[in-house]
C-alpha positions as a Markdown table, in Angstrom:
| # | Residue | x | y | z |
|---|---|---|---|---|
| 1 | Unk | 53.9 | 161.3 | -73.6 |
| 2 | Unk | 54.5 | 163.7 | -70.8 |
| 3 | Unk | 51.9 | 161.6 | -68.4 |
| 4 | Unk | 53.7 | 158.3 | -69.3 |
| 5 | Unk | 57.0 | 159.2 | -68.0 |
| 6 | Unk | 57.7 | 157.6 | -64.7 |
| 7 | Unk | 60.8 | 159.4 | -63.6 |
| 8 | Unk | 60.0 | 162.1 | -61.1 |
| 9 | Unk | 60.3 | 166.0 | -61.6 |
| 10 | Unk | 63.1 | 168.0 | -61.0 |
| 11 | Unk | 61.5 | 171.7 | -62.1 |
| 12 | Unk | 58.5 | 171.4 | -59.0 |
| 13 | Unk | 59.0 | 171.1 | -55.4 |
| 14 | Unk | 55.5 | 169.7 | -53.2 |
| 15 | Unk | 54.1 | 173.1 | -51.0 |
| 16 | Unk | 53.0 | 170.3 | -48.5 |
| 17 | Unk | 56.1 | 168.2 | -47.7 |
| 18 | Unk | 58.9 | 170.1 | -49.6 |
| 19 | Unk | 59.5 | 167.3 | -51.7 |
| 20 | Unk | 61.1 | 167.5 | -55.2 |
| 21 | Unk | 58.9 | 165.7 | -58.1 |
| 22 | Unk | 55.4 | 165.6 | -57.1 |
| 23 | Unk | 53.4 | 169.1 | -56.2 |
| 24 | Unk | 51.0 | 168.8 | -53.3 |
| 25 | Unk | 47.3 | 167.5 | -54.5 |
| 26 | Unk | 50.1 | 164.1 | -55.8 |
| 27 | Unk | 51.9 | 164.3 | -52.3 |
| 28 | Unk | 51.4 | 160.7 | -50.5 |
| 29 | Unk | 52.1 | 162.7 | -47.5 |
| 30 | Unk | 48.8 | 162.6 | -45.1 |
| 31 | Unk | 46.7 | 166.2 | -45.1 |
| 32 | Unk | 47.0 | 167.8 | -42.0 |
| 33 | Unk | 45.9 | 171.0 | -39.8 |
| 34 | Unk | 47.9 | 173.9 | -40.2 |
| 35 | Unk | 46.5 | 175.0 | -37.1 |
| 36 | Unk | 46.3 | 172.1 | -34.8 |
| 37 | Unk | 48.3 | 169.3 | -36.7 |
| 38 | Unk | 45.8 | 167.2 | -36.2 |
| 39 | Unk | 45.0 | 164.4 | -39.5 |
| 40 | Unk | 41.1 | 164.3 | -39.2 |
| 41 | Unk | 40.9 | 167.5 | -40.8 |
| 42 | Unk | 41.7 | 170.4 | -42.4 |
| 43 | Unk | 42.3 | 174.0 | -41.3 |
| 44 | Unk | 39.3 | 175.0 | -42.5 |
| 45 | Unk | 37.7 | 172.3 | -40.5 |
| 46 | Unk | 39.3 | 173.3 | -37.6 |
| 47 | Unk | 37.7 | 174.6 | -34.8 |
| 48 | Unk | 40.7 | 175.9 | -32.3 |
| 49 | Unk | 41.1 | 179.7 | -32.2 |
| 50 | Unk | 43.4 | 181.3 | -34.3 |
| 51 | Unk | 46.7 | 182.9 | -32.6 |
| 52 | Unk | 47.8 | 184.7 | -35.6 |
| 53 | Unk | 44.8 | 187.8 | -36.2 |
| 54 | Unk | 44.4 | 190.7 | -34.2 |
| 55 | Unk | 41.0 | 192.2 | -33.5 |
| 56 | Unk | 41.3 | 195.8 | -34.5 |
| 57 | Unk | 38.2 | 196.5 | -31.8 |
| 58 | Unk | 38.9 | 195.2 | -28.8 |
| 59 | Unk | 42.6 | 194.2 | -29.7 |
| 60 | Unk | 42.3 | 190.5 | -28.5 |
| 61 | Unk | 44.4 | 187.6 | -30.5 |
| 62 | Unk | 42.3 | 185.2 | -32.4 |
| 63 | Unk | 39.2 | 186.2 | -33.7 |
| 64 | Unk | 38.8 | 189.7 | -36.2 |
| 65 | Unk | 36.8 | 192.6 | -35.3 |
| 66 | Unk | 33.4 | 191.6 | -37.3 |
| 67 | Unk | 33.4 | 188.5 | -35.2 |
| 68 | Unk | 34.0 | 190.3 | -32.1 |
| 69 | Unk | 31.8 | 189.9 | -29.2 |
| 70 | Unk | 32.6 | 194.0 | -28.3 |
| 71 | Unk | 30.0 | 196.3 | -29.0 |
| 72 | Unk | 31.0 | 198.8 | -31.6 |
| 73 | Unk | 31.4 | 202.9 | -30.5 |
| 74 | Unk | 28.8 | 204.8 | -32.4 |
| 75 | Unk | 29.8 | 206.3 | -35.0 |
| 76 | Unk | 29.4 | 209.5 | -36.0 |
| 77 | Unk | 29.2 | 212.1 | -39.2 |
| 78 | Unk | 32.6 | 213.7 | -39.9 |
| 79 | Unk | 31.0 | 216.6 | -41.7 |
| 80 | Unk | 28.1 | 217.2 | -38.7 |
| 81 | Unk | 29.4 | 215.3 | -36.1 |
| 82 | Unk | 25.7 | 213.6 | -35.6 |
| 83 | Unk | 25.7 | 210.4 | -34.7 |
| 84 | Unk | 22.2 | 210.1 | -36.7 |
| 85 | Unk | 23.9 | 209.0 | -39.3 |
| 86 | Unk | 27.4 | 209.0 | -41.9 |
| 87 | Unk | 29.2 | 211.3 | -43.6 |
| 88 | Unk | 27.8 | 209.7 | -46.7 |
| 89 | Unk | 24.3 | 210.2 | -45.6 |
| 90 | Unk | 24.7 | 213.9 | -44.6 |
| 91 | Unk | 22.7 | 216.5 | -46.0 |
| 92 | Unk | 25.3 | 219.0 | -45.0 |
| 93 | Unk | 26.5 | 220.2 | -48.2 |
| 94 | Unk | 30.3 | 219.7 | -49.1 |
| 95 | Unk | 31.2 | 223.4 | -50.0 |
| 96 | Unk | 30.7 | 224.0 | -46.1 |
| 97 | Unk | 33.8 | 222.4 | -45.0 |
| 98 | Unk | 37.4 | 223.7 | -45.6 |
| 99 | Unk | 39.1 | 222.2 | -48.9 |
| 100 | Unk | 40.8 | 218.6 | -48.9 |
| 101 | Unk | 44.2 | 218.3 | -50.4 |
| 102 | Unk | 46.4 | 215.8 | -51.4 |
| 103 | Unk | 49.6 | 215.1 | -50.8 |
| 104 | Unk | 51.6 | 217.7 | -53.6 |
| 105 | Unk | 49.0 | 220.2 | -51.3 |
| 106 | Unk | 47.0 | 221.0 | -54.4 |
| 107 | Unk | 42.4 | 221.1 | -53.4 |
| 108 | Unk | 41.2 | 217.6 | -54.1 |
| 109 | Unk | 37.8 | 219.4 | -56.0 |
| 110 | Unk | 35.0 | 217.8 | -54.2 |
């Protein structure tokens, strides 16, 4: 049987160590951080900041915008322009604004 064979694998390569024969929940390599390197724990056990995300409000590294501490501009109704509420939300009807097209330039139809 497949199982019973002893001689290592040629056909899969470990996404932990790089090692031919074994893949990496069989890899006697120790787990460690992505982040920190550290071998207590795992990256997502790991409480050092990440350096690789952008925060697309206030444009700091390491943390994304719904965890920023920033207060958020207040948004406002592209139809109206009330900040009262969304464009989803408005009461204006849709007929009122000019025609949306798409990209061959032909009215969208909403």
């Amino acid at each position: 049987m497949v199982r019973d064979c002893t001689e290592p694998r040629t056909d899969m390569t470990c996404n932990r160590c790089s090692e031919v024969g074994h893949m990496s929940r069989d890899c006697p390599a120790p787990r460690t951080c992505n982040r920190c390197g550290s071998e207590d724990h795992e990256i997502r056990d790991c409480d050092q900041p990440r350096t690789d995300i952008q925060c697309n409000r206030c444009s700091e590294m390491g943390h994304m915008a719904r965890d920023c501490g920033q207060e958020r501009e207040q948004r406002a109704c592209f139809r109206c322009g009330s900040t009262d509420h969304i464009s989803r939300d408005c009461s204006e009807s849709r007929t009122d604004m000019p025609p949306r097209r798409n990209r061959f330039g032909f009215d969208q139809g909403f």
